[in-house]
N, C-alpha and C positions, 0 to 999 in steps of 0.2 A: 186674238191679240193678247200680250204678254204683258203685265202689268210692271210699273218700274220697280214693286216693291221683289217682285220676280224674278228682275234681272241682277237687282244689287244683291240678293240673299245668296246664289251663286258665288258671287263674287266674294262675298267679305269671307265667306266658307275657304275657301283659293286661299285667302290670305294667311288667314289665321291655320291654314293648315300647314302652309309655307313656314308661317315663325316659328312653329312647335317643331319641325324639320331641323328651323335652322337651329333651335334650342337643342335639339336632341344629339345635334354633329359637335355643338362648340364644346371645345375645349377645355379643361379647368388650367389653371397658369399655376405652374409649380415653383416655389423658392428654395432658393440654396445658403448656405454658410461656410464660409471656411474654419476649420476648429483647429484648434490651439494643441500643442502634444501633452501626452496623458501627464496630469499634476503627479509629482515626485515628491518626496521629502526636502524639503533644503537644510544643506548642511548651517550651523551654527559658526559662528564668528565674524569676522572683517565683511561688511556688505558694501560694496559699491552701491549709490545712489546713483539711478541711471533715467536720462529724463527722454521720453523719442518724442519727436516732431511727427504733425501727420506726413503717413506714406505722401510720397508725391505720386499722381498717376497720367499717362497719356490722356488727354481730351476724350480720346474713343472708347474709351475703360469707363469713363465716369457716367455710367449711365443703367439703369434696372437691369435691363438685359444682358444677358451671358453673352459675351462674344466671345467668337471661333472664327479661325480660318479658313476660306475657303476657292481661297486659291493666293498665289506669289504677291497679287495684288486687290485683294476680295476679302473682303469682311461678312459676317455674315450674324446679323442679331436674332437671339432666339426670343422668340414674340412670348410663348409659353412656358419660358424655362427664365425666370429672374433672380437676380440677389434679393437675399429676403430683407436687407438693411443698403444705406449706399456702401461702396465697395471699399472705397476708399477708409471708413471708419473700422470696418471690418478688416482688412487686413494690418489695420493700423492697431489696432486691439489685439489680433491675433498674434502679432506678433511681439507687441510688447510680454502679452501671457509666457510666448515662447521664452523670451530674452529672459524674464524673470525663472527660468526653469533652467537655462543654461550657461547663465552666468552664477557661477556658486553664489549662492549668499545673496543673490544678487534684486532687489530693488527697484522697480522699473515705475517709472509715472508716464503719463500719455501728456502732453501739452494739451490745454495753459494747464501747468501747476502752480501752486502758493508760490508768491514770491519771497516769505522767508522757507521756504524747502530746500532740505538739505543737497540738492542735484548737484553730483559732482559730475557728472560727464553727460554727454548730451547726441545725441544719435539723431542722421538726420538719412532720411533714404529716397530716392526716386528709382521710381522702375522705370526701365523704357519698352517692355516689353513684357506682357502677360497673357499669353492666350494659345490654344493648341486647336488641334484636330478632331473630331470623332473620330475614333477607330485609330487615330494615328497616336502623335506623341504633342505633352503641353510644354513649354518651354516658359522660364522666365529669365532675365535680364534688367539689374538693377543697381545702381552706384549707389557707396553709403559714405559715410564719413564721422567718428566720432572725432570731440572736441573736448576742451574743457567747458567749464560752467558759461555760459553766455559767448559761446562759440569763440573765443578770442584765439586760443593755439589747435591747431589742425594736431589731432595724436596718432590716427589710421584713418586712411582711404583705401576702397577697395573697391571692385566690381564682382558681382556673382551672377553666372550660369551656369544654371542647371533645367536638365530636360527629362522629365518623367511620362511614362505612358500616360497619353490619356484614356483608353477605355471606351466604350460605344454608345457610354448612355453619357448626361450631361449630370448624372450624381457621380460617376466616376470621374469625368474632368473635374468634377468641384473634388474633388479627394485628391486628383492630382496638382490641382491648386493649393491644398493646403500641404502637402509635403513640400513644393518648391518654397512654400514660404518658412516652411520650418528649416529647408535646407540654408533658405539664406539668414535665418536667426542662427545656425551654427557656424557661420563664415564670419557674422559678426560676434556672435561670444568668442569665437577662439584669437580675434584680437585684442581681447581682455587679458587674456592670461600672461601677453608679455609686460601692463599697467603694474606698477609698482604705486602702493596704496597712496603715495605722497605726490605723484605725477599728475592728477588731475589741480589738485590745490596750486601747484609752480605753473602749470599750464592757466588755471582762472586769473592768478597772480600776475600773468602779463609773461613771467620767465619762460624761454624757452626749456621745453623738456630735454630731460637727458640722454636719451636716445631717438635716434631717425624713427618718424613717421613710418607706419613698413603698409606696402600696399598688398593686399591677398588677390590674390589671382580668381 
């Protein structure tokens, strides 16, 4: 006859041999970042003071996990592969770093700033679209719009897409995430360069600016 301490020592062995299994298969959970493009020298003189708003991003964006495509109508979250920070701060960051590197001279604060801060113009962005493939290609899609100081005259609205390889692993779509977001920091500094130094202050002033708002393709 089999004694019960007999039957359970079997037993808890089973178990405990099961977790170390299942310790031995999982996973470690990898983070990613998007980075900002290599620091430059900035030229000296006239700086615009430039204020950006957080990115805005889709519901299905705002969340650890790395989303990709996976099929017309299929999302697909990677359990093991996350943003090392939320996403939204991070491309809001990264892109301000951009702005200040591509706009000469140029000045950039992330919201809230001081409110005696010199902000002459104010950049506001939503994406509607940030996500690719493995293997295939990442795409983004986002309307921006700068203004004068405390949004009151509209100076450029624009929409940018662009579509970069994604690559096979999920370190190469995060590198194809940070060129689309570089690409769309140079869609908004090149509508800087038609600002004439005095057109934010007539634009805060309530005046309409002196020339049409120009939308960039």
């Amino acid at each position: 006859m089999r004694t019960l301490s007999g039957c359970v020592a079997p037993a808890v062995c089973a178990i405990i041999l099961v977790g170390l299994a299942g310790c031995a298969s999982s996973r470690d959970t990898r983070f990613y970042v998007l980075t900002a493009l290599p620091a430059v020298e900035t030229p000296r003189g006239a700086s615009p003071a430039i204020g950006l708003h957080p990115v805005g991003l889709p519901q299905y964006l705002d969340r650890p996990q790395i989303v990709t495509r996976a099929g017309e109508n299929m999302l697909q979250l990677a359990e093991f592969d996350q943003w090392g920070s939320p996403l939204q701060d991070n491309l809001t960051r990264v892109l301000a770093a951009n702005l200040s590197i591509l706009v000469p001279a140029g000045r950039v604060a992330v919201f809230p700033w001081m409110k005696d801060s010199p902000i002459e113009y104010e950049v506001t962005v939503e994406v509607a679209q940030l996500e690719g493939t493995l293997g295939g290609s990442c795409s983004l899609v986002a309307d921006w719009a700068i203004s004068g100081r405390g949004g009151k005259e509209s100076l450029a609205t624009g929409t940018s897409r662009h579509t970069e390889p994604a690559g096979e692993s999920y370190a190469a779509l995060v590198a194809a995430h940070s060129r689309l977001v570089a690409a769309l920091g140079r869609d908004i500094a090149a509508a800087f360069k038609g600002f004439r130094p005095s057109q934010a202050a007539e634009a805060s002033a309530g005046d309409p600016p002196q020339s049409e708002a120009r939308r960039w393709p």
